[in-house]
N, C-alpha and C positions, 0 to 999 in steps of 0.2 A: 409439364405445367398442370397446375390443380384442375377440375372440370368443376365446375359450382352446379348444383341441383338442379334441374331443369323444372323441376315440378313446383319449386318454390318452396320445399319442405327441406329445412335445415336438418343437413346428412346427421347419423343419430350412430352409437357402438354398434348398435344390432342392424343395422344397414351395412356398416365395415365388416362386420362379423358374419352375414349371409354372401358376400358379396367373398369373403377371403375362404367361406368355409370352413372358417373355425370357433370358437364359444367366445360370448360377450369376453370373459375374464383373461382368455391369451389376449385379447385385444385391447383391451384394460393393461396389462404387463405391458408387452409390448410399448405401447406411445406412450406409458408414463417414463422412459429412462429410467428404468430401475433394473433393466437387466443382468448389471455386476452384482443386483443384491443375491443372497438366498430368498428362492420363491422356485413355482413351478418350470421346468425342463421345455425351453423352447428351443427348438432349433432354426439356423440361421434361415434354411430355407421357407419354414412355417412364417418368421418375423420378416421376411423380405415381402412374401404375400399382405401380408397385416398391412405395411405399409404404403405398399403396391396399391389396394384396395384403398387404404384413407385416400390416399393423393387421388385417386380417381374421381371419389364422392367428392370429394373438396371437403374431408372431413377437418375441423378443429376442435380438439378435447377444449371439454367447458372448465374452464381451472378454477370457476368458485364454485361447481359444484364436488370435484373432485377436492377440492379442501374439507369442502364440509363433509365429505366422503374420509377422508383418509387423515383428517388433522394436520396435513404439509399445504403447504402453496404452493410450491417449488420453486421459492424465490428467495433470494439473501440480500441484503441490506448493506450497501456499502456508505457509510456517512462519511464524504472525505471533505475537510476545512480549502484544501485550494488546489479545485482539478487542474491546473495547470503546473502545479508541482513536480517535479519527474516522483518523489516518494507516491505522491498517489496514484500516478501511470503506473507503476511497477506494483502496485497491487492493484488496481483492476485489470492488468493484464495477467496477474498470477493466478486471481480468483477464476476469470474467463478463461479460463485454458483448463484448470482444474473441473471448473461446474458444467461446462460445455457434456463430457461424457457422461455426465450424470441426468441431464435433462433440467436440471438448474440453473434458472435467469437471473443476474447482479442484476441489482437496482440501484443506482446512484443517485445520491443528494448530495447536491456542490455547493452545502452550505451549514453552520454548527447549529441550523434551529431543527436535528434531530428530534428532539421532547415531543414538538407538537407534529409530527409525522407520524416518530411509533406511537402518537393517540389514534390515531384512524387506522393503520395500515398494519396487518400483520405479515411475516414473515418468518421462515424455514429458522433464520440468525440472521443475525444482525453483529457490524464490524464497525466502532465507531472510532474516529481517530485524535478528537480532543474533545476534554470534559472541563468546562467550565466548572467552578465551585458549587453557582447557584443551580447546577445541573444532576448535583452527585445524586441529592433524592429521589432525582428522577430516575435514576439510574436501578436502585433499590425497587423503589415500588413496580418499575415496570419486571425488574427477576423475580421481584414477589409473584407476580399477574403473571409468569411464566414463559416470559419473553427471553430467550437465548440471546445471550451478549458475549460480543470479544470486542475488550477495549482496550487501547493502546495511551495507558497513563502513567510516568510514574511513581505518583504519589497516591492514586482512589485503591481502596484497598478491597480485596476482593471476596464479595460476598454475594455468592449465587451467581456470580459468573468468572467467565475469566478475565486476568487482565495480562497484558503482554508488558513487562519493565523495560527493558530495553533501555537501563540506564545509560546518558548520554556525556555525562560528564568526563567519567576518566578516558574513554575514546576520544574526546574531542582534546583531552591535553596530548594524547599522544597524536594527534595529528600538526598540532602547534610544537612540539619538540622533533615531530620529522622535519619544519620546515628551519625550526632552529641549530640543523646539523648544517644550514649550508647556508642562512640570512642572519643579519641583523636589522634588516628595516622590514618590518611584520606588518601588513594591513588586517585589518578584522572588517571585515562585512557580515552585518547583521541586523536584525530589523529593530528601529526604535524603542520598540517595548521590551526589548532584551537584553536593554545596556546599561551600564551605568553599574555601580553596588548593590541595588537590589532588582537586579538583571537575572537573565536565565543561567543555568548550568553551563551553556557553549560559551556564551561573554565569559563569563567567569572563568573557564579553564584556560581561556587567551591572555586574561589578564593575570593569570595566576601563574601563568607558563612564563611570561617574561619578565617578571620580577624576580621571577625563580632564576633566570640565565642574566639578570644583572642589568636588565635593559629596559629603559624608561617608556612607560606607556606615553606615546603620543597622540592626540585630542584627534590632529587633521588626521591620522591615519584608520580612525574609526571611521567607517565609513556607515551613516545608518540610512536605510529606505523604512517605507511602508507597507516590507511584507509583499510585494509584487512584483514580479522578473522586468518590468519597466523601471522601475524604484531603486531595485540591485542594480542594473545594466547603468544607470544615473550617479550613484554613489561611488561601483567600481570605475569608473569613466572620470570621476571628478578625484577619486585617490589617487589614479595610477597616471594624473597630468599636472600633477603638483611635481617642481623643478626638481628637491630630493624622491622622485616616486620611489615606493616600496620595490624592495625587489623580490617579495611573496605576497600572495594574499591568502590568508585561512578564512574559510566563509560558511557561514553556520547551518548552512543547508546545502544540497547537491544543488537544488534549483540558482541560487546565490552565486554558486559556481561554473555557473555554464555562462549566466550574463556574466561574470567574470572574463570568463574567457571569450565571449563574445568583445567585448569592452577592449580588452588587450588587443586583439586583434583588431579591432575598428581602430585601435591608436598603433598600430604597425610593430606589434612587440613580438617577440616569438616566444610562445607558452610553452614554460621547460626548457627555455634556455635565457632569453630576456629577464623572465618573471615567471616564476613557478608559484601554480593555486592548486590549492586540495580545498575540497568542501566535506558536507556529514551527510552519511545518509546511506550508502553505496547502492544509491538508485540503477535499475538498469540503463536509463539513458545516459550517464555517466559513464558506465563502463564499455559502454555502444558509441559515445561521440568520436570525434579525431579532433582533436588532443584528446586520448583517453582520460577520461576525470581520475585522479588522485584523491582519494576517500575516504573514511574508516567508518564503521558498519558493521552490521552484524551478518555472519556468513547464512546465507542462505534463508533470509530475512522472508522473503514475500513465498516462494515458498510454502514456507515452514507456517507461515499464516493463513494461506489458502488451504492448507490440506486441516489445519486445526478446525476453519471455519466451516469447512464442508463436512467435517468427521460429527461436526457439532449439530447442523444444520441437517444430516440425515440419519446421524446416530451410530453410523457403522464407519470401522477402522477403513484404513484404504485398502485391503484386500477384499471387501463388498460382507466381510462378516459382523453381525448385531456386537458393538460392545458395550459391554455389561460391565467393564471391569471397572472398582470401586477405586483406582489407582488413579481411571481417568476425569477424575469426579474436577469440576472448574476450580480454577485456580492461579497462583500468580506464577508467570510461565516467563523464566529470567534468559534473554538471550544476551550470552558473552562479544563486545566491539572487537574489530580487528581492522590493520590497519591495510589498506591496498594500495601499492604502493604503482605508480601507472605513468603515463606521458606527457598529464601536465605539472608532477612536481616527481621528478626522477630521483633516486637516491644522490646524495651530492658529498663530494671527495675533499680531500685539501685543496686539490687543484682547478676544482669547477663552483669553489662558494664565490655567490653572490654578494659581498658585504656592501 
């Protein structure tokens, strides 16, 4: 445990640094987590004393004045629209798992009024996960002012940062054509704001899936909420207790599809063999629940985000080397859908279609 100052003089580098033995600057290295970069040769033993010595003072590095030392904060920005989403658990857990060895702390805001934040708050990068329209300028002038961004839009195009596509449409018809190898009664669960004709991309490819196989969109079987896994859990509960209930549900989020399967289960169905549901997203808690979620997603999504956003946020590739290379300059960074195929909607035979 820390021992705090007894003197009442807040412990100081050159206090850790008399006390370890060693010069202000290994102790500077050392508790900033920058040890994977290139910099001076410390060894494990010299860095155990370092830290051996802080904990004793009760030292804590000043982190606004080391900003204004070294131009980092050591912090990154996660702007995610709804923490209780499993997509946005699976990158804050990707991100903290990645920044942890670097001495990098996420910062979470569990809400889209990003703008008026990065006006006060800087940041290593920043990862924002929807851009309203009247938000794109904001988006511009903060790259202008030097602010590192990775935005996950997509349609904002990318200039002075990066943006992740991660186009959602054609993956979401091949999740609606797995379920059409083994149903004819299709539920869609999806939020209010995403239905209809001038709906999103996921509506659309459900609705564009079964007219393609000859099969009449049904009104009751759209099931809409407001965007909230109590909304989904309401919607799928009231579709799958109608007397022809569906015997699939496609649901335009992983989140959508857990109260899915929540929902089946409170009405005593057996998922993957009663009623098979796949959602979007291939969140980890989908691939972690039992009924394993049925999904499509991009492979190695959170990831593949965490290691961009840290590479961006400290400037060096992930083997701790400075990259400089003009290759890795921001830009629009297209990850390919794929479909996973898992427990709550199994591949389905002649002999095991649900019609």
């Amino acid at each position: 445990m820390a021992k705090a100052s007894t003197t009442g003089v807040r412990p100081t580098i050159r206090m850790v640094a008399e006390l370890a033995g060693v010069s202000t600057a290994t102790v500077s290295y050392v508790l900033s987590g920058r040890r994977g970069d290139a910099g001076p040769g410390v060894s494990d033993p010299t860095a155990e004393k370092v830290k051996e010595a802080a904990e004793r003072l009760g030292y804590r590095p000043n982190q606004a004045a080391r900003a204004i030392r070294t131009g980092r904060t050591n912090t990154v920005i996660l702007s995610l629209t709804m923490l209780s989403d499993p997509w946005s658990l699976s990158v804050i857990e990707a991100v903290q798992k990645a920044s942890a060895p670097l001495g990098i702390t996420p910062m979470i805001l569990g809400d889209a009024d990003w703008v008026k934040v990065l006006g006060t708050h800087n940041a290593d990068a920043v990862f924002v996960d929807a851009v309203r329209p009247d938000q794109r300028q904001a988006l511009l002038k903060l790259a202008k002012h030097g602010t590192t961004l990775v935005v996950f839009d997509e349609k904002v195009p990318a200039d002075g940062f990066d943006v992740i596509r991660s186009i959602a449409g054609p993956g979401c018809r091949m999740a609606v054509e797995h379920l059409l190898h083994g149903h004819r009664r299709i539920a869609c669960l999806t939020p209010a704001t995403a239905a209809g004709t001038s709906g999103g991309s996921r509506y659309r490819a459900y609705a564009e899936a079964l007219k393609h196989a000859g099969i009449a969109e049904r009104e009751d079987y759209v099931g809409l909420f407001d965007g909230t896994s109590a909304g989904a859990y309401a919607a799928a509960t009231r579709v799958l207790s109608l007397p022809d209930r569906p015997t699939a549900v496609y649901a335009t989020t992983d989140f959508a599809a857990v109260s899915a399967i929540n929902a089946a289960q409170r009405l005593g169905l057996a998922v993957g063999t009663d009623v098979d549901i796949i959602g979007v997203g291939n969140t980890v808690e989908g691939e972690r629940m039992s009924p394993s979620l049925s999904t499509v997603g991009p492979v190695d999504f959170f990831d593949k985000l965490a290691r961009l956003l840290l590479r961006r946020a400290t400037g060096h590739t992930d083997t701790g080397h400075a990259d400089t290379s003009a290759a890795d300059e921001p830009g629009v960074l297209d990850f390919p859908w794929h479909l996973f195929v898992r427990e709550s909607a199994p591949h389905r035979s002649a002999a095991t279609r649900l019609y």
